[in-house]
KEMAR-823004 format. One record per residue (C-alpha): x, y, z. Coordinates in steps of 0.25 Angstrom, whole numbers, plus 5000, padded with zeros to 4 digits. Example, Ala and Ser with C-alpha at 12.3 -4.5 7.8 and 13.67 -1.06 7.14 Angstrom:
// KEMAR-823004
504949825031
505549965029
END
This chain:
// KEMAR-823004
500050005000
500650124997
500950235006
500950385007
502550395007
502550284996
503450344985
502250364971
502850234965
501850154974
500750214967
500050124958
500450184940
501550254949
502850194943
504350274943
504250374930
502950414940
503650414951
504850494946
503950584937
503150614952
504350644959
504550764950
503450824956
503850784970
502950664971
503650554976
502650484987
501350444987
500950564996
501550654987
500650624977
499350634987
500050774988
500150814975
499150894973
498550964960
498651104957
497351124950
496051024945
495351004934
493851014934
493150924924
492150884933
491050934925
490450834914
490150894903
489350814890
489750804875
488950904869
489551034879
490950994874
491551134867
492851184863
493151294873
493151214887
493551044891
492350984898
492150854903
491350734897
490950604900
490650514888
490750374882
491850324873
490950304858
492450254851
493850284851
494950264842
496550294840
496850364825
498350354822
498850484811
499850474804
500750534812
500750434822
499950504831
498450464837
497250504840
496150444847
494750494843
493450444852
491950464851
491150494865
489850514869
488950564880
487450584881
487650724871
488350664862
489750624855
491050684852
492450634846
493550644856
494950644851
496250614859
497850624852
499050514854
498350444865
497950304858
497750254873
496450324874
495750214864
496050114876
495750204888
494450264881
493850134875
492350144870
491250134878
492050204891
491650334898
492350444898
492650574902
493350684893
493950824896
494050924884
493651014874
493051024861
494051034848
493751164843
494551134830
493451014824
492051044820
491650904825
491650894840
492750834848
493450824859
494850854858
496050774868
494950784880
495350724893
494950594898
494450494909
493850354908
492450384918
492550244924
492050304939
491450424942
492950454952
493650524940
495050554939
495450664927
494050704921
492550724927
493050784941
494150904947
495450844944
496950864949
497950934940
499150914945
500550994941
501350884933
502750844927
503050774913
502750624913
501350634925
499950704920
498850744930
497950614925
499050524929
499350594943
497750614947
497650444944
498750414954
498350504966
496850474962
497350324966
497950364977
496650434984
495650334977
496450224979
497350214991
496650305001
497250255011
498550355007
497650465011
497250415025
498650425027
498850555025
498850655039
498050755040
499050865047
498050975049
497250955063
495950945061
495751085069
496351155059
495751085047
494351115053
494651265056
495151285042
494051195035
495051085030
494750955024
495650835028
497050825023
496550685015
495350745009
495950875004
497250784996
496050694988
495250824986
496450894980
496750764970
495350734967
494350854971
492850794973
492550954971
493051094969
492451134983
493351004990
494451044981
494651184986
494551115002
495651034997
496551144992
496251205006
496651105014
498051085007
498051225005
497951225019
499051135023
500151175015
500051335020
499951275034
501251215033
501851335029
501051415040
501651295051
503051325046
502851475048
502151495060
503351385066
504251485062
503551575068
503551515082
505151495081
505351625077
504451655091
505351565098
506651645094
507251765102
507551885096
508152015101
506952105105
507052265101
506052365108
506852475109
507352585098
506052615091
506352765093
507552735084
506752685073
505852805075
507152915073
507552835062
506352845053
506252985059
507553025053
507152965037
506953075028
505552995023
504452965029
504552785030
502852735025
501852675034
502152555030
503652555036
503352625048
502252505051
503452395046
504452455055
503552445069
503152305065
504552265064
504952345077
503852265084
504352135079
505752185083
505252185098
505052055098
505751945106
505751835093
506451865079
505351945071
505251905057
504452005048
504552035033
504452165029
503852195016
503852305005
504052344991
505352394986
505552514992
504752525002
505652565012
505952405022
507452475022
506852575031
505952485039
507152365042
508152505045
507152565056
506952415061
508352375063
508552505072
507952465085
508852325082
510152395080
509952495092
509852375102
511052335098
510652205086
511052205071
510252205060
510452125048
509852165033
510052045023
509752065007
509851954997
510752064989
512052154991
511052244981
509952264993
511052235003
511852365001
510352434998
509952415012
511452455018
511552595011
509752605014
509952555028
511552635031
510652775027
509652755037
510252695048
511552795048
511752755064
511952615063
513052525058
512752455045
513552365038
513352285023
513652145021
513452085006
514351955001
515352064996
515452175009
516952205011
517252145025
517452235037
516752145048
518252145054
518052285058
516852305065
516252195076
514852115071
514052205079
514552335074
513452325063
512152345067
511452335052
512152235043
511452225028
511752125019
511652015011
511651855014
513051885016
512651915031
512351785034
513651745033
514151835040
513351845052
514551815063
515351945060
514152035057
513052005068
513052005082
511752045087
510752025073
509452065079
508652085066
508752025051
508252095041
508152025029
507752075014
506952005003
507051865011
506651765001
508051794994
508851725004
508751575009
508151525021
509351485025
510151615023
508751695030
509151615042
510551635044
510351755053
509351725061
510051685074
511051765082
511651745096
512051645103
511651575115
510651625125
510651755116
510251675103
509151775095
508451785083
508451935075
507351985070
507051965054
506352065044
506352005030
506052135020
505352095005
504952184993
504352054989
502752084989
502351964997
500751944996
500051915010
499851765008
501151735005
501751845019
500851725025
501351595020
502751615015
503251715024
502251685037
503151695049
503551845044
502851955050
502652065039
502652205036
502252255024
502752405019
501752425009
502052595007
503052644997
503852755002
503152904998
503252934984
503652804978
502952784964
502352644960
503252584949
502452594936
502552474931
502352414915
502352284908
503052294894
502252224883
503452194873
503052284863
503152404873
504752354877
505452424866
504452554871
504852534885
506252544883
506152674877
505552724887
506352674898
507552734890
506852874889
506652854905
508052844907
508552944897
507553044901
507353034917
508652954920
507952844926
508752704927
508052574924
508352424930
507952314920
507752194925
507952054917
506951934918
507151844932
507751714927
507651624940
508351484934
509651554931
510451684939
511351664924
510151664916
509751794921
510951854921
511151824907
509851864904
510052014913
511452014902
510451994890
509552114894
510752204899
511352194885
510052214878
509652344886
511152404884
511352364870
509852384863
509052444870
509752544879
510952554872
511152704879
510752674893
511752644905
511252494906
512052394918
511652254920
511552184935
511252044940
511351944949
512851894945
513652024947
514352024959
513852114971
514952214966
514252224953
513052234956
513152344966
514052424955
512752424946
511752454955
512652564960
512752604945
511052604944
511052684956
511952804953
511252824940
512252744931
511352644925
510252674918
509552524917
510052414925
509752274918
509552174930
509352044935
508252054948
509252074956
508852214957
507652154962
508152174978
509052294982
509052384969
508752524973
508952614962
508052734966
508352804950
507852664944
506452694940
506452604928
506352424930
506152344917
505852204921
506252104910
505551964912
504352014922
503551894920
504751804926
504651874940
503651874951
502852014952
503252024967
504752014962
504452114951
503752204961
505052204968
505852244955
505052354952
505352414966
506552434963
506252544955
505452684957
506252724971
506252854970
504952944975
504052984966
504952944954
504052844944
504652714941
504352594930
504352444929
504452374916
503852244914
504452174900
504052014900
504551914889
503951894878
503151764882
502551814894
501351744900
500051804899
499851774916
501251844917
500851984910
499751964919
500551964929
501452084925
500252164922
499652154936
501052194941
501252334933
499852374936
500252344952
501152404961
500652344976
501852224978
500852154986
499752154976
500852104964
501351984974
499951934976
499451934963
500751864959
500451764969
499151734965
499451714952
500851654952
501151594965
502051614978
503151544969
503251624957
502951754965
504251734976
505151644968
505151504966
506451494973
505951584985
506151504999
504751485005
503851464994
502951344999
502851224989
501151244988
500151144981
498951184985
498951314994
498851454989
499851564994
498851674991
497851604999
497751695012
496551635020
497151495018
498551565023
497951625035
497251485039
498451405038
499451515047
498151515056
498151345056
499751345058
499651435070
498551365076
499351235075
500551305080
499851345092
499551225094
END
């Protein structure tokens, strides 16, 4: 008898080009299979008769078998041609290269057929339906909502809906087998059906109403795992100690005093939910959200103040030397009475002359988690930017400090110019406490922002060049994302470079950066963009973080359709910095761009809201494509919906329930 754990092999038709052909899409055991669920169903349930066939939609008929025969051309080919019947009347099917039909159809059989009309004969036929031999009323393929399920060369959806069908019809017992994990306090509370129920329902729906019940409950369960995992660390994070700071708060208040701007609402309300958090006796772990340019510089300066005053360090990590530096010479202006120091893989070495805890803000790259003996003594907050760049082992690294007795935890603000929709702040990033800076500083101008049919290209590059020539305005130009190769885009970046400066522009001041210059090169450009000696910048999306160009009022995106909108919102921060100074972004796609991608890209140049873009990208994309594929902590999902609120808020409420417990 097999058994749950049973590798497929045991399963009746199952032999090894099955099994290895399942193994590719990670089925190797019998439960696997019970688990691999559909991503849609068909629903042929509705019978139709003979006479309300047509040519625009495939309906479902049941009808008798009147003759069948295989007709071989002269090309070797065949084609099987039938006559079938119903109570309204008869019609020719015909069927091609499948001579085994004669056998598995023969006359006098019942039947059920799935198609359409051929709108090409005058005579009525029905052209390469589906089929099913309609020996029971339990059908399989036709007559009912069936499984679809994703598939690899050499397996079909027919031939996967036979062998699980077996395995529910068949051997039931393998379903007795399976525990229920949820207590049946929470599935009454939350209205779900059994664990056993919901898997057959899934497979083999007995109704659209049962169905949805059944995507619930899996739904359910696999946003509850996540929900476990982050309201557990949660609780450890509670159990931790970290140092508390009460005091200083008159500081903060001098400080943003003294700015010669008045900081929004929005950072004013960001900086007193991160100095409550700061007071607390366990690590607080916030993200702090916000456009480009929206001023979180400001909030993590005022922040680390009441930290450094009582005698901690503060430590800033960015994934590049670009933002890096950005944030020393930002941070270095405002806070003119506190030692700062820069470390990037490249930073000169002076550590020999001044003691660890001479420094009281150290910026920098990962470069600082290698070097955490010589630069920290007493790191009381980590303040980290754009997260998701770095590993989860590397986002670890400085989380203890001490020793001993005196072992404590800092404090940790992640900052993001990501857009990052509700339901995903609740799933994906869960045990973060948020604040969200949703004002643009006083005078800032929404990026107008265009997509650039290829007739107009030729037009918009006149105008771009009159832009320059006329109000001296600089322009970066951005070249498509190519994730499977850092040398394909580069040579691709190279290609676009040489175009611009040789046929297009050939009079502009043009310079080309990416990803595999040195940090020395790099800076060099971006040093030549901001001191008004570059007109146009061709790049990679490594100006995507850390480009502040306040003169740049221009970006041209090459490839748009190949990036996310929440990553294309971030890009086309990076230009319009200046007050009251108009800015624009290009949008020039390939030239076999999807219809659903203009779709897209339309709905992104008519909005400007970062949080608006990110939702309607989740909704019609999914968390994956909208973050990254290779983003850390995107959850492998098969049935549950990331933009599903209420279903998110039941299953935090479940998890802590059960914690509680």
């Amino acid at each position: 008898m097999p058994k749950l754990t049973d590798t497929v092999d045991k399963i009746p038709l199952v032999g090894p080009k099955y099994k290895e052909i399942l193994g590719k899409l990670g089925v190797t055991t019998i439960e696997d299979l019970l688990f691999y669920f559909p991503v849609s169903h068909a629903d042929t349930s509705d019978i139709s008769t003979i006479s309300e066939l047509n040519t625009i939609e495939k309906k479902t008929v049941l009808v008798n078998v009147e003759s069948i025969r295989n007709i071989r051309t002269k090309f070797g080919k065949f084609i099987t041609e039938g006559v079938v019947s119903d109570e309204s009347g008869k019609i020719d099917v015909i069927w091609f290269n499948q001579p085994f039909l004669k056998r598995n159809l023969p006359i006098g059989s019942t039947i059920l057929l799935n198609g359409k009309l051929n709108p090409k004969r005058n005579k009525p036929q029905l052209y390469s339906p589906q089929y099913e031999q309609a020996k029971s009323a339990d059908f399989t393929h036709l007559g009912t909502i069936s499984p679809i399920y994703p598939l690899t060369d050499g397996i079909t959806s027919k031939w996967l809906r036979s062998r699980i069908k077996f395995l529910i019809k068949k051997l039931t017992y393998l379903l007795d087998s399976i525990k229920d994990p949820l207590p049946q306090t929470i599935k009454e509370c939350y209205e779900l059906m059994p664990l056993k129920d919901a898997i057959v329902e899934i497979h083999f729906p007995t109704a659209f109403k049962s169905l949805e019940k059944s995507k619930k409950r899996l739904a359910f369960d696999e946003l509850l795992n996540i929900q476990l995992k982050l309201v557990d660390k949660i609780q450890k994070r509670k159990a931790l100690r970290a140092p508390a700071f009460h005091k200083y708060k008159e500081e903060v208040d001098k400080f943003l005093k003294r700015l010669d701007f008045e900081p929004t609402k929005a950072q004013l309300k960001a900086i007193k939910e991160i100095l409550g958090d700061l007071k607390k006796e366990y690590p607080a772990n916030r993200l702090l959200q916000g456009d480009v340019g929206c001023g979180k510089t400001l909030v993590a300066a005022a922040v680390s103040i009441p930290v450094m005053k009582s005698g901690y360090q503060v430590a800033l990590m960015a994934p590049t030397a670009i933002l890096a530096k950005q944030h020393y010479e930002t941070l270095k202006g405002m806070l003119k009475d506190y030692k700062l120091r820069l470390v990037t893989g490249n930073t000169k070495e002076q550590s020999h002359q001044l003691s660890a805890d001479s420094y009281q803000l150290i910026i920098g790259t990962h470069a600082l988690l290698h070097r955490q003996d010589d630069l920290f003594s007493k790191l009381g907050l980590l303040i980290v930017d754009e997260q998701h760049r770095f590993g989860v082992e590397q986002r670890n690294l400085l989380v203890s400090q001490g020793k001993g007795k005196n072992k404590t935890t800092p404090h940790k603000i992640t900052m993001t110019a990501t857009p990052i929709p509700r339901s995903i702040a609740l799933t994906l990033f869960g045990d973060l406490d948020i604040s969200i800076i949703d004002e643009m500083p006083e005078g800032r101008l929404p990026t107008k922002t265009y997509l650039v049919p290829q007739r107009k290209r030729k037009d918009s590059y006149n105008w771009i060049k009159s832009k320059i020539k006329d109000e001296s305005l600089q322009v970066f130009w951005l070249c498509p994302l190519i994730e499977e190769s850092e040398k394909l885009q580069t040579k691709a970046v190279i290609t676009e470079y040489e175009k611009l400066e040789t046929e297009i522009f050939p009079n502009l001041r043009i310079d080309l950066l990416h990803g595999r210059l040195t940090e020395d090169e790099k800076n060099e450009k971006i040093l030549r963009m901001k001191q008004d000696k570059t007109d146009i910048l061709v790049s990679t999306s490594v100006i995507e973080v850390g480009m502040d160009v306040p003169n740049a009022s221009i970006i041209v995106i090459e490839g748009a359709e190949r990036f996310g909108l929440a990553q294309l919102h971030q890009l086309r921060g990076r230009v319009g910095r200046r007050a009251k100074q108009e800015s624009w972004c290009f949008l020039f796609t390939s030239k076999n761009t999807s219809q659903d991608a203009i779709k897209r890209l339309k709905y992104f140049s008519r909005v400007n809201d970062g949080l608006k873009v990110a939702n309607f990208d989740l909704a019609n994309r999914g968390p994956g494509e909208v973050y990254g594929t290779k983003q850390a902590g995107i959850p492998d999902l098969k049935i549950a919906n990331l933009g599903d609120i209420k279903l998110i808020k039941e299953t935090r409420e479940a998890a802590e329930k059960i914690f509680n417990k």
